[in-house]
C-alpha positions in Angstrom: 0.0 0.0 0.0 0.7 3.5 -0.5 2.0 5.2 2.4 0.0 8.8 3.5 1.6 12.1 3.7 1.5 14.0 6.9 -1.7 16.0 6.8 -2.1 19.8 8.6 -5.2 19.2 10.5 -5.9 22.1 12.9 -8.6 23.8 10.6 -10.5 20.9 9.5 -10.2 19.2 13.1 -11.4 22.4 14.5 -14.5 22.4 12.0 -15.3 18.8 12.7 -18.1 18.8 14.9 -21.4 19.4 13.6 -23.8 21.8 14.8 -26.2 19.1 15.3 -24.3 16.0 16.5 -25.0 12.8 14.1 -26.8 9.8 16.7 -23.3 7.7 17.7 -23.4 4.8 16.6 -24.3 2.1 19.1 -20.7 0.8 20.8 -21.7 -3.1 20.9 -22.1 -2.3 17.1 -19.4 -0.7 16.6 -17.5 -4.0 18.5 -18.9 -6.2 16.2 -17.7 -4.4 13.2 -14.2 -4.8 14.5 -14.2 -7.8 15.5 -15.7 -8.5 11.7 -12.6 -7.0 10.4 -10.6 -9.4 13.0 -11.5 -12.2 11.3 -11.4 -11.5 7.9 -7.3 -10.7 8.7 -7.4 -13.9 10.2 -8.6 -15.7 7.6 -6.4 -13.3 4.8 -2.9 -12.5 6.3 -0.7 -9.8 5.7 -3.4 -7.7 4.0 -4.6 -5.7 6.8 -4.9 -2.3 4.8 -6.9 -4.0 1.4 -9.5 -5.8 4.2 -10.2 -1.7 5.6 -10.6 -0.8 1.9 -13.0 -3.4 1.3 -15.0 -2.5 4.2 -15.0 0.9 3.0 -16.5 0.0 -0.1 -19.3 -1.9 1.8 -20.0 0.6 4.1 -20.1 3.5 2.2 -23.0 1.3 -0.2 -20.3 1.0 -3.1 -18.5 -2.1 -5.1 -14.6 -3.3 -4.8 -12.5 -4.5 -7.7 -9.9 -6.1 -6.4 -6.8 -6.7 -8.9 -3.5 -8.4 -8.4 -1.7 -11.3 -10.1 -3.1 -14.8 -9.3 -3.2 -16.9 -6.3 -1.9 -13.7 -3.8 -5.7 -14.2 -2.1 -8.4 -12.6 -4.0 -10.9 -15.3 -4.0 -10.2 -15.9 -0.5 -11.2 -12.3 0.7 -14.2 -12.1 -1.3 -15.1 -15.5 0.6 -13.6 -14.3 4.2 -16.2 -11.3 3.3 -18.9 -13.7 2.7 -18.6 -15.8 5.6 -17.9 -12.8 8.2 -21.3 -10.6 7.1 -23.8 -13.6 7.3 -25.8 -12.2 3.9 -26.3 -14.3 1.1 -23.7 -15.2 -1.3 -23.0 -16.4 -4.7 -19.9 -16.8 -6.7 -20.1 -16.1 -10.9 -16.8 -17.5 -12.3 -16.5 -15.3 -15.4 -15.3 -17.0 -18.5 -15.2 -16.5 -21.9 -17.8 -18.0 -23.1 -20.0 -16.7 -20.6 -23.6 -14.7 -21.5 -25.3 -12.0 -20.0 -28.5 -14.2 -19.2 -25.9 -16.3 -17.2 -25.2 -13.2 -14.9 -28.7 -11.9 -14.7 -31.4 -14.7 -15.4 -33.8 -15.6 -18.1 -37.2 -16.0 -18.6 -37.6 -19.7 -19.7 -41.6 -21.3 -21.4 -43.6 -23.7 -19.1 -45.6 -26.0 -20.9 -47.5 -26.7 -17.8 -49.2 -23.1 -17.0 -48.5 -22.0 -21.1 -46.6 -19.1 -19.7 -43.1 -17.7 -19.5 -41.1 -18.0 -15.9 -38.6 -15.8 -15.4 -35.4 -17.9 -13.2 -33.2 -15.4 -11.8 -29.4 -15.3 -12.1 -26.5 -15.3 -9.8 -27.0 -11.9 -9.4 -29.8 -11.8 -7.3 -28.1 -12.5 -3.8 -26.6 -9.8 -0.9 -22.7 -10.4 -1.9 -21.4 -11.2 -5.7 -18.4 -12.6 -5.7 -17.7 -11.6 -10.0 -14.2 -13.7 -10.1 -12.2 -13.3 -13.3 -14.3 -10.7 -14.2 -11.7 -9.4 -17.4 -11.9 -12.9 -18.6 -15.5 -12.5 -19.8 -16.0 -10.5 -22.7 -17.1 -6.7 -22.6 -20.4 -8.0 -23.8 -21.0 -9.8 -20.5 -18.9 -7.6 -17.8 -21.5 -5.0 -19.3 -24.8 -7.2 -17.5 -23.7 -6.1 -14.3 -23.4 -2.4 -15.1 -27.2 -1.5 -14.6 -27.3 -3.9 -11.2 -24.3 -2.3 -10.1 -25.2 1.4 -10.8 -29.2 0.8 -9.9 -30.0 -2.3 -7.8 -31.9 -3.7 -10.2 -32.0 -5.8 -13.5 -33.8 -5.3 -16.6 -34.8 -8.4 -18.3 -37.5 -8.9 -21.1 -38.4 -4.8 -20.3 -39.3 -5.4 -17.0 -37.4 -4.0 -14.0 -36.8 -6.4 -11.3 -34.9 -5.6 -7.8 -31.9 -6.7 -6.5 -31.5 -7.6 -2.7 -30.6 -5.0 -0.5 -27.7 -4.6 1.0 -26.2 -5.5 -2.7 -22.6 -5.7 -2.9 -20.5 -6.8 -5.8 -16.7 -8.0 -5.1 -15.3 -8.7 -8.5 -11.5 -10.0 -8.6 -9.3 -9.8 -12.0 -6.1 -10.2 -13.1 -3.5 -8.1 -14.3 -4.6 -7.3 -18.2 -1.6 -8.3 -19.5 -1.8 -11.9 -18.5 -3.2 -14.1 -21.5 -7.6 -14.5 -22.0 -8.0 -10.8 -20.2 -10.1 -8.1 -21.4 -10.0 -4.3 -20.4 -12.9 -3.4 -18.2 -15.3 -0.8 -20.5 -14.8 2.9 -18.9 -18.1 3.3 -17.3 -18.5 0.0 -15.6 -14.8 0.5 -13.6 -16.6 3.9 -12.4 -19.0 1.5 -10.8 -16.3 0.3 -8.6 -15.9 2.8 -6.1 -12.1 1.3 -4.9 -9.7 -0.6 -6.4 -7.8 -2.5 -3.9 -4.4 -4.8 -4.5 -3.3 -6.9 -2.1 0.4 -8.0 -4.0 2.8 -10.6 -2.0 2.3 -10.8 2.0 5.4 -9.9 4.1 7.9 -12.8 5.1 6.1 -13.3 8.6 2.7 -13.3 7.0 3.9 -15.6 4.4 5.5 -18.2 7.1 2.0 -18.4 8.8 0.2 -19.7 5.4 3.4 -22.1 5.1 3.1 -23.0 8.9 -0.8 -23.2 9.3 -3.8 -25.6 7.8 -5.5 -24.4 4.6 -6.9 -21.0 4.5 -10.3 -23.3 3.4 -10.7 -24.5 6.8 -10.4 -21.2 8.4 -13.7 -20.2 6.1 -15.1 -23.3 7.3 -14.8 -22.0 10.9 -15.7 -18.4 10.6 -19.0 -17.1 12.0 -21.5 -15.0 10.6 -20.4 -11.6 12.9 -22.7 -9.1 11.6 -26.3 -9.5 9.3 -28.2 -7.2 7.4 -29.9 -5.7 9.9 -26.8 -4.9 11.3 -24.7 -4.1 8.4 -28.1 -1.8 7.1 -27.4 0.2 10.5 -24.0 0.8 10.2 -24.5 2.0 6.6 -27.2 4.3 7.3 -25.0 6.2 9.8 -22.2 6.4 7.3 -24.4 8.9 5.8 -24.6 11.2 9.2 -20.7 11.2 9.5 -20.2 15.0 9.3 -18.0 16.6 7.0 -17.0 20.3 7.5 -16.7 22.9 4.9 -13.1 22.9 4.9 -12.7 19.3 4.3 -15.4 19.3 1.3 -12.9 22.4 0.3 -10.1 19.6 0.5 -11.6 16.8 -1.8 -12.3 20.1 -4.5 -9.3 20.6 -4.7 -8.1 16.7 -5.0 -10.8 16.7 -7.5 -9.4 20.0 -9.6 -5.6 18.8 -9.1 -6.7 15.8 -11.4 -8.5 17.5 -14.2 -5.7 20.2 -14.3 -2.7 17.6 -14.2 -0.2 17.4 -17.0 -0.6 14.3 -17.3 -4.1 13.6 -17.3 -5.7 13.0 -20.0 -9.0 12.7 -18.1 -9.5 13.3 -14.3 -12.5 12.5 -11.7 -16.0 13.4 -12.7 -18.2 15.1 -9.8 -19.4 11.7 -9.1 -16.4 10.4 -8.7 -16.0 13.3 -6.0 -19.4 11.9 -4.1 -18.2 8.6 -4.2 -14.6 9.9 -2.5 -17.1 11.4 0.6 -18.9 8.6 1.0 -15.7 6.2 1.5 -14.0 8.9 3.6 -17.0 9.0 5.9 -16.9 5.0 5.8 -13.4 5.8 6.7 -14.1 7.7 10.0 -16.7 4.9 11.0 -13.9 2.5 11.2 -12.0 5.0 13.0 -15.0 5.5 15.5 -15.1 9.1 14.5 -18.4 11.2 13.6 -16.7 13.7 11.5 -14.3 13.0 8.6 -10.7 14.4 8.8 -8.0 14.9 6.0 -7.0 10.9 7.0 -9.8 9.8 6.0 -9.8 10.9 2.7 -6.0 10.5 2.1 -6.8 6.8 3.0 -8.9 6.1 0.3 -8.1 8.6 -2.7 -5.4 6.2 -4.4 -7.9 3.7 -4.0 -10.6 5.8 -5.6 -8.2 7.7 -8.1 -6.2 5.4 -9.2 -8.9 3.1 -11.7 -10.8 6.4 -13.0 -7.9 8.5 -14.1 -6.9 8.2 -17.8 -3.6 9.0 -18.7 -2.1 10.8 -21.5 -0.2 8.2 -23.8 3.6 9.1 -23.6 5.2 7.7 -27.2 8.9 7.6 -26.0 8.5 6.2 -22.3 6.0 3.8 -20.6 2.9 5.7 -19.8 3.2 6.2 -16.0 0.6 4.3 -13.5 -2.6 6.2 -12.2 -2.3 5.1 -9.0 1.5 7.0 -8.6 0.7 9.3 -10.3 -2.5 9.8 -7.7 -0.4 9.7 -5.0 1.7 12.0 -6.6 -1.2 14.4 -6.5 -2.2 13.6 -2.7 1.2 14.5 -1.7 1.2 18.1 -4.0 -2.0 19.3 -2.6 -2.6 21.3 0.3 -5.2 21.2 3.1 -7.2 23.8 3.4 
């Protein structure tokens, strides 16, 4: 992970607390959710920093693409997730040869009542595990863009709704490895982070060498949280307050980027939404009712880094978003 630059917070720390004080959010909750996260590093070692991202994601009421080269744990977070928030769960192994009805259902004919049925897809569960996403082709990624961006489906021109909470963890693989397709432009704005896990330390990586399969610590996790639960916790990520002088702060992240020389492309307005909402998630984590510059330096690589495009450079290698993201956190001022 990137590390964070040293933030001056005296003016938005002094602006944190709202005239009206959000309702704080119930401690035996807040114990759960932590104990939550305890198990999912458990269950994933080394990774702490990716497993606070992807709780983020959740909490804020956004999706998490998580890419990195195969077998570093992917699959295995998406299931820790699974198996720690006690909602239902289904796993779509993308492939290429895989069709949108596969994602999203079909209506099939009943000879019995003359009628057509409609048999829902894999979509219609609490957590999606979309694994191998890039190896399906554009045509398919594309079925989950309306689930992803509304919470529902569209199929034969009616609308039918998703469960709720809905969460989509997709995992891919680096797009230069062979059978990978790029991700369209609008469906990676869907993903509101981007998390990487890369190669645990040496101490993590002695524990998987030492201990029993990471499948029989999924077989012994418990179901910490539930949607009742998890419903809460998101509907107080929306009360976390953030002053004027931090919403001055993500501006200017937001202006840095489309002003950059090396942007081709920065972050749309929504994209500047999204970064509140994972900021505030942020501060929930951090059993805080106000946002601070932390929060938002915690997540902006995150957020930044898969919705920047990048000017082309034809005598060197076009530099990564994510750096150059960083790059950008470390430039810009707080207010």
């Amino acid at each position: 992970m990137h590390s964070e630059p040293q933030s001056k917070v005296s003016s938005i720390a002094s602006n944190a607390p709202a005239q009206t004080t959000p309702p704080a959010v119930p401690q035996q909750l807040l114990n759960e959710l932590g104990q939550a996260i305890a198990q999912v590093n458990r269950i994933v070692l080394g990774h702490p920093d990716a497993i606070r991202l992807a709780f983020c994601s959740l909490l804020a009421g956004g999706h998490a693409l998580v890419e990195d080269l195969p077998g570093v744990g992917k699959t295995t977070l998406a299931n820790a997730l699974a198996c720690t928030l006690g909602l239902e769960f289904r796993r779509i192994q993308f492939t290429s040869d895989l069709l949108p009805a596969d994602v999203v259902g079909v209506s099939v004919y009943s000879q019995t009542n003359e009628r057509f049925a409609f048999q829902p897809g894999p979509i219609f569960s609490q957590i999606v595990l979309a694994d191998e996403i890039n190896r399906a082709p554009p045509r398919t990624q594309s079925a989950l863009l309306e689930a992803m961006a509304e919470e529902h489906v569209t199929v034969d021109g009616q609308q039918r709704q998703l469960p709720s909470p809905f969460f989509v963890i997709a995992t891919q693989n680096p797009v230069d490895l062979a059978g990978t397709w790029l991700l369209p432009d609008s469906q990676l704005d869907r993903f509101l982070l981007k998390i990487t896990l890369g190669y645990p330390s040496a101490q993590a990586e002695r524990l998987l060498l030492e201990q029993p399969d990471r499948q029989s610590f999924l077989g012994s996790a418990q179901a910490i949280l539930d949607t009742a639960k998890l419903q809460t916790l998101m509907e107080h990520v929306t009360q976390i307050h953030a002053s004027s002088a931090l919403l001055d702060y993500i501006q200017a992240l937001l202006t840095a980027t489309r002003q950059h020389a090396q942007i081709n492309v920065g972050l749309s307005p929504r994209a500047g939404l999204a970064l509140l909402r994972a900021s505030r998630a942020h501060a929930l984590l951090n059993h805080r009712q106000h946002v601070l510059p932390e929060d938002v330096q915690a997540v902006f690589v995150a957020l930044a880094g898969h919705r920047l495009k990048i000017i082309e450079q034809q005598s060197e290698q076009t530099p990564d978003p994510a750096v150059i993201a960083q790059d950008i956190l470390h430039a810009t001022a707080v207010p």
